[in-house]
C-alpha positions as CSV (number, residue, x, y, z in Angstrom):
1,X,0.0,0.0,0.0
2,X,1.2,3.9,-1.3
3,X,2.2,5.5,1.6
4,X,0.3,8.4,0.6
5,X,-3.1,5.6,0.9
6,X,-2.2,5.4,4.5
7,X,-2.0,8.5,5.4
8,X,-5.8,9.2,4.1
9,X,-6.8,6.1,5.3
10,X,-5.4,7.0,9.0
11,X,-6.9,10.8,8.3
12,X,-10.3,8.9,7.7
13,X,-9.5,7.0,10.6
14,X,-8.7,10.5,12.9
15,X,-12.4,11.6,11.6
16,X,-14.1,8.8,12.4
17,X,-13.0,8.7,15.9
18,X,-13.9,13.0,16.4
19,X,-17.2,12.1,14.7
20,X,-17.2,8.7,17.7
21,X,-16.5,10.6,20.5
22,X,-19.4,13.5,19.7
23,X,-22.0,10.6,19.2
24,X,-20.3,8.4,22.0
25,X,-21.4,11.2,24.4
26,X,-24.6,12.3,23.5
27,X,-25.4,8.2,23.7
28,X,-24.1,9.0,26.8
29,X,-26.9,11.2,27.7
30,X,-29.6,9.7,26.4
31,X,-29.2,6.0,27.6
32,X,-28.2,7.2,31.1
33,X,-24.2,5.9,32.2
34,X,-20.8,6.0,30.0
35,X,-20.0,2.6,30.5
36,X,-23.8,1.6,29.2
37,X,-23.2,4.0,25.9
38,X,-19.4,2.5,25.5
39,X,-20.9,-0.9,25.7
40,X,-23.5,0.0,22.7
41,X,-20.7,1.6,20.4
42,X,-18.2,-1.3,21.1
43,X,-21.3,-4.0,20.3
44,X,-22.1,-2.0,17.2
45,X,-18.2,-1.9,16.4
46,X,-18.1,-5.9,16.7
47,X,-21.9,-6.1,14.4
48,X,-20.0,-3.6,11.8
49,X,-16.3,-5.9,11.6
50,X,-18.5,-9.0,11.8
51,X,-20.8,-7.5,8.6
52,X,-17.7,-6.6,6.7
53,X,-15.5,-9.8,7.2
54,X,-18.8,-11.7,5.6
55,X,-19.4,-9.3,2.7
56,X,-15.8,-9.1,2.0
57,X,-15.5,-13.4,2.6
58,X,-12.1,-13.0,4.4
59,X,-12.0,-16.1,6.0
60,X,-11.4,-16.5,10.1
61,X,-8.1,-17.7,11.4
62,X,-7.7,-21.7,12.6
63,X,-7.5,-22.4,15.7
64,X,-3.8,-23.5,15.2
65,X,-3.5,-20.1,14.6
66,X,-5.7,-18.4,17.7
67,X,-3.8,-20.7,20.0
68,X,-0.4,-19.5,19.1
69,X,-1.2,-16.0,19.7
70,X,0.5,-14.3,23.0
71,X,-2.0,-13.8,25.9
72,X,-1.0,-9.8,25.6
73,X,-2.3,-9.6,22.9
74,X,-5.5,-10.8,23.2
75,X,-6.0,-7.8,25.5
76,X,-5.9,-5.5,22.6
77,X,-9.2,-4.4,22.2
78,X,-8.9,-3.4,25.9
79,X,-7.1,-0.1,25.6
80,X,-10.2,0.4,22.5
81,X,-13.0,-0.3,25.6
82,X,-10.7,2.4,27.9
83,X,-11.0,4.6,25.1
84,X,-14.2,4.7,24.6
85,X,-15.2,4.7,28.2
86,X,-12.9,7.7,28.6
87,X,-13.9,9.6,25.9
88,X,-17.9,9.5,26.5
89,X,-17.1,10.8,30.2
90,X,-14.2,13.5,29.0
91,X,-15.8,14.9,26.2
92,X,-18.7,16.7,28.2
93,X,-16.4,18.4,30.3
94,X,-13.9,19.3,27.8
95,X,-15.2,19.8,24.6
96,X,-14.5,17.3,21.2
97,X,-11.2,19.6,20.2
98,X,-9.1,19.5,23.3
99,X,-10.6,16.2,23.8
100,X,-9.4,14.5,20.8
101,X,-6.1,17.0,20.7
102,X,-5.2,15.2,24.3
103,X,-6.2,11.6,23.4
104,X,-3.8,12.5,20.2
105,X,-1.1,13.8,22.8
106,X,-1.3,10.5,24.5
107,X,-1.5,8.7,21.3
108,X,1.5,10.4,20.0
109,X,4.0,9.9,23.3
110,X,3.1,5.8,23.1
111,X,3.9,5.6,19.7
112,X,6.8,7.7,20.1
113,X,7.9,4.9,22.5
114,X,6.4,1.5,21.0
115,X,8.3,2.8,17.5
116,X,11.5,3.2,19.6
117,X,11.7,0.0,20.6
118,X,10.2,-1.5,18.3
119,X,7.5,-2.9,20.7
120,X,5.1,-5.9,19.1
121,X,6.6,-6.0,16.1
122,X,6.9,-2.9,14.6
123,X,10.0,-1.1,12.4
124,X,12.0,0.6,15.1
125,X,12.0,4.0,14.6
126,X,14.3,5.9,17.4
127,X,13.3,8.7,19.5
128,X,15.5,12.0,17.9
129,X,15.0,15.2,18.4
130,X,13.3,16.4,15.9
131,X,10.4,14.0,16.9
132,X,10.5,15.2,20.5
133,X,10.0,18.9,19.1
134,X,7.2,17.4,17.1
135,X,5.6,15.8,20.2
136,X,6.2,19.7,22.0
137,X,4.3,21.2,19.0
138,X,1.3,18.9,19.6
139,X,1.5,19.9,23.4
140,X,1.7,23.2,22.3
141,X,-1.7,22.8,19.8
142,X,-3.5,21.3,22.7
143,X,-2.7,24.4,25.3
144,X,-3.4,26.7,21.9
145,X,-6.6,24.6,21.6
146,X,-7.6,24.9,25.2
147,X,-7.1,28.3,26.5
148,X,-7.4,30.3,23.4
């Protein structure tokens, strides 16, 4: 895949989670509890990937294949659930912006560290400089965002 692909797909991805932590919230509000609300949008997520695994016939993995898969890593759709726990109750008080520029902040500083070691797989990438002052502009956006 183009690098350039990725980069829109990931941009879709950054609107689709602003646009999820709006609706997340006012579901939120209407049903009564976050964690009620987060359940609903994490069912609906596992409806939508179960709809689009059948339409597009990809086939499920063995069970040779699910056994040999590290117990950490089953627990990745729990920092998803935190998420969008987190979200529902943050956004209210925060606002969609400097919510999603903080999430982003977070985002950024883990990846920062999982490429720099390389963590589960992935390229490493070291921590230099010029990505630190990268990860200070973000900071910067969300006190820019926040207070002004």
């Amino acid at each position: 895949m183009p690098n350039v692909l990725a980069a829109g797909l990931a941009l879709v991805g950054g609107i689709a989670l602003a646009l999820q932590v709006a609706i997340n919230a006012h579901l939120s509000r209407v049903v009564g509890h976050p964690l009620t609300a987060a359940l609903i949008s994490v069912g609906v997520s596992a409806v939508c990937m179960i709809a689009a695994l059948l339409v597009l016939r990809i086939p499920l993995p063995s069970r040779g294949t699910l056994g040999g898969v590290a117990p950490c890593v089953w627990a990745g759709g729990a920092p998803g659930a935190a998420y969008v726990t987190l979200s529902i109750v943050a956004v209210p008080r925060l606002g969609a912006a400097v919510m999603v520029a903080v999430a982003v902040t977070g985002q950024l500083a883990t990846a920062l560290l999982l490429d720099h070691f390389g963590a589960f797989g992935l390229a490493a990438h070291g921590i230099s400089p010029w990505r630190i002052a990268g990860a200070a502009a973000l900071v910067l956006g969300v006190v820019l965002i926040r207070f002004f």
